[in-house]
C-alpha positions as CSV (number, residue, x, y, z in Angstrom):
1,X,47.7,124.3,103.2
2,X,46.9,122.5,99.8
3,X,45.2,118.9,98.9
4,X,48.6,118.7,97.4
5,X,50.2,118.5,101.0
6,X,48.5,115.6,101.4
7,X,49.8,114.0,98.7
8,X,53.2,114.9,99.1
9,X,52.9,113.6,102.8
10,X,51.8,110.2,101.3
11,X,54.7,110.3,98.7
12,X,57.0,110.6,101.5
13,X,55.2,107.5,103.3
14,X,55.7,105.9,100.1
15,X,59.6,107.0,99.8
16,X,60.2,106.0,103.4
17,X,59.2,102.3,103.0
18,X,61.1,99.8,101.1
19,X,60.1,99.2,97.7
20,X,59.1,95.6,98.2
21,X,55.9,96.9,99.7
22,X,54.8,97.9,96.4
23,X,53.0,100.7,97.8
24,X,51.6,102.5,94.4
25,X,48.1,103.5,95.3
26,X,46.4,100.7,94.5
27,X,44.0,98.5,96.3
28,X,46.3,96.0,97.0
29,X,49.1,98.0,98.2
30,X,46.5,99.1,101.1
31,X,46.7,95.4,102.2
32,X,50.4,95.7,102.5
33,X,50.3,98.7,103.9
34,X,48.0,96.5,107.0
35,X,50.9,93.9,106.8
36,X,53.5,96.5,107.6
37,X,51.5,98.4,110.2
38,X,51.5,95.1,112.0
39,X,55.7,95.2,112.4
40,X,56.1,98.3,113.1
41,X,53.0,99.4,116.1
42,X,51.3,97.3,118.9
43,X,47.8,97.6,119.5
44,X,46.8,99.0,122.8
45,X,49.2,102.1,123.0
46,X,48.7,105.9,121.6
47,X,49.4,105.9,117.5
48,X,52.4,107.7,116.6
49,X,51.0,110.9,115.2
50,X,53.4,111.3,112.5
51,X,52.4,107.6,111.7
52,X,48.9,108.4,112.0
53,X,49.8,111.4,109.3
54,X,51.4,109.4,107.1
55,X,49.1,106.2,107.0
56,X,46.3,108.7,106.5
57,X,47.6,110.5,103.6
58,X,48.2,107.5,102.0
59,X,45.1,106.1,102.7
60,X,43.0,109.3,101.8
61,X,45.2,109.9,98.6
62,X,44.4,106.1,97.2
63,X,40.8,106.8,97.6
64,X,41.1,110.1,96.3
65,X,43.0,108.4,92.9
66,X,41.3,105.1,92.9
67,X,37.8,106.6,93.1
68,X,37.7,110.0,91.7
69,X,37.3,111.7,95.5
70,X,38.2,115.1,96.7
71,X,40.6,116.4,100.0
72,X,38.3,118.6,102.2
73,X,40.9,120.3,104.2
74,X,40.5,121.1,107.9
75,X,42.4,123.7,108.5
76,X,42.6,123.7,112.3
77,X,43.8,119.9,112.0
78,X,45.1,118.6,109.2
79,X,44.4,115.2,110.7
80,X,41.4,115.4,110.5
81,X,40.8,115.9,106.8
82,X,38.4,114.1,105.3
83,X,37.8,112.7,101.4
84,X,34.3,113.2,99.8
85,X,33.4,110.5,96.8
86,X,30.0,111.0,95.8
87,X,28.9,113.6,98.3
88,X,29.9,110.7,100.8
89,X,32.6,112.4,103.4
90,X,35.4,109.8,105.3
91,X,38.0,110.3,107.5
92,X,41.1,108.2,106.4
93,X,43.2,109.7,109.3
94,X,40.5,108.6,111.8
95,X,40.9,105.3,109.9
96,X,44.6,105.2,110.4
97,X,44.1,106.3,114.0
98,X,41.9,103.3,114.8
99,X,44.2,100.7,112.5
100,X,47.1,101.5,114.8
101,X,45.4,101.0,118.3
102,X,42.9,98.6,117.1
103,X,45.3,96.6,114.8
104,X,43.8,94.3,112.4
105,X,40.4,94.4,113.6
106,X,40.3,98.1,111.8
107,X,42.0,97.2,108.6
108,X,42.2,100.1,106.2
109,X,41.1,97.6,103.1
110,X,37.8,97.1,104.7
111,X,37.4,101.2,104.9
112,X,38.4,101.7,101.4
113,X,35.7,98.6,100.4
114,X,32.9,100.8,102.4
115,X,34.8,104.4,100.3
116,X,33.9,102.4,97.1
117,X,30.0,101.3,97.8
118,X,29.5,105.6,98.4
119,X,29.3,105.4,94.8
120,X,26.2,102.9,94.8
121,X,23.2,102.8,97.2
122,X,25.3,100.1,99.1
123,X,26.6,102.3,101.8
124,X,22.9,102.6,103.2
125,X,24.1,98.6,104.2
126,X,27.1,99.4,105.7
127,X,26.6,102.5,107.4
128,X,24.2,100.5,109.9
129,X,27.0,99.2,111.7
130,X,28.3,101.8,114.8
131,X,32.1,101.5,113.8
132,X,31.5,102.7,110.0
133,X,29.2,105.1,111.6
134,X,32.2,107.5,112.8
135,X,34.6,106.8,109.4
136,X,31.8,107.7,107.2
137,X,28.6,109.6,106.4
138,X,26.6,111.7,103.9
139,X,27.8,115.0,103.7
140,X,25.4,117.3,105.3
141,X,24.7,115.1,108.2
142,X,26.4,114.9,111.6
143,X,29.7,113.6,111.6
144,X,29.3,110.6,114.3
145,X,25.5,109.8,114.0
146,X,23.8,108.7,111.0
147,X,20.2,107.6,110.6
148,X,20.0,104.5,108.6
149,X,15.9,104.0,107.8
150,X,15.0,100.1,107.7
151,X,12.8,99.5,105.0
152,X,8.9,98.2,106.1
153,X,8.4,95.0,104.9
């Protein structure tokens, strides 16, 4: 198993849906990528795990291209890979995974907006909320619990 899997799983996404979606890896094309989750699932019901697969991989591969990131593999699961930009981990196929049974409340646009602030002191913001909390941490830290110190006034 290769980073290169992953890509090539979100190529396939890419081959399998119509080229009006303009799905090239770019920020945008995550918001159509929202848009087109909301025809083809319901929220409320199990994701499709080859969905879950693909929206992940495409997910995790825009980040990887749009911000200079790197696959970490897991090997016992490859759904569970995760992306590190700027030692900051994330799970796009968690994202994906919530997107489907959460719908729009999850959108993947607003993960890849907290994926870009791991460059900048920003995420410290963002990470004090308990949703991001599970998509997105340091490295070196627990995956589902992050410590967020408030500075004293």
């Amino acid at each position: 198993m290769s980073a290169g899997m992953l890509a090539d799983i979100a190529q396939i996404f890419i081959d399998q849906v119509s080229s009006e979606w303009g799905l090239d890896y770019s920020e945008e094309s995550l918001k159509q990528v929202d848009r087109l989750l909301n025809l083809v699932s319901k929220p409320g019901h199990a994701p499709d795990p080859t969905l879950v697969l693909s929206v992940g991989a495409y997910l995790g591969e825009t980040t990887v291209r749009l911000l200079d990131g790197e696959w970490k593999l897991d090997e016992a699961d490859i759904a569970d890979s995760s992306v590190v930009v700027n030692d900051c981990e994330m799970w796009p196929f968690r994202r994906a995974r919530q997107r489907l049974y959460y719908g729009t409340d999850r959108p993947l646009y607003a993960w890849f907006e907290m994926a870009k602030s791991a460059k900048t002191d920003e995420i410290k913001k963002l990470l004090q909320g308990q949703e991001q909390v599970t998509m997105i941490r340091p490295t070196g830290q627990d995956p589902l619990i992050i410590k967020v110190e408030k500075t004293k006034k």
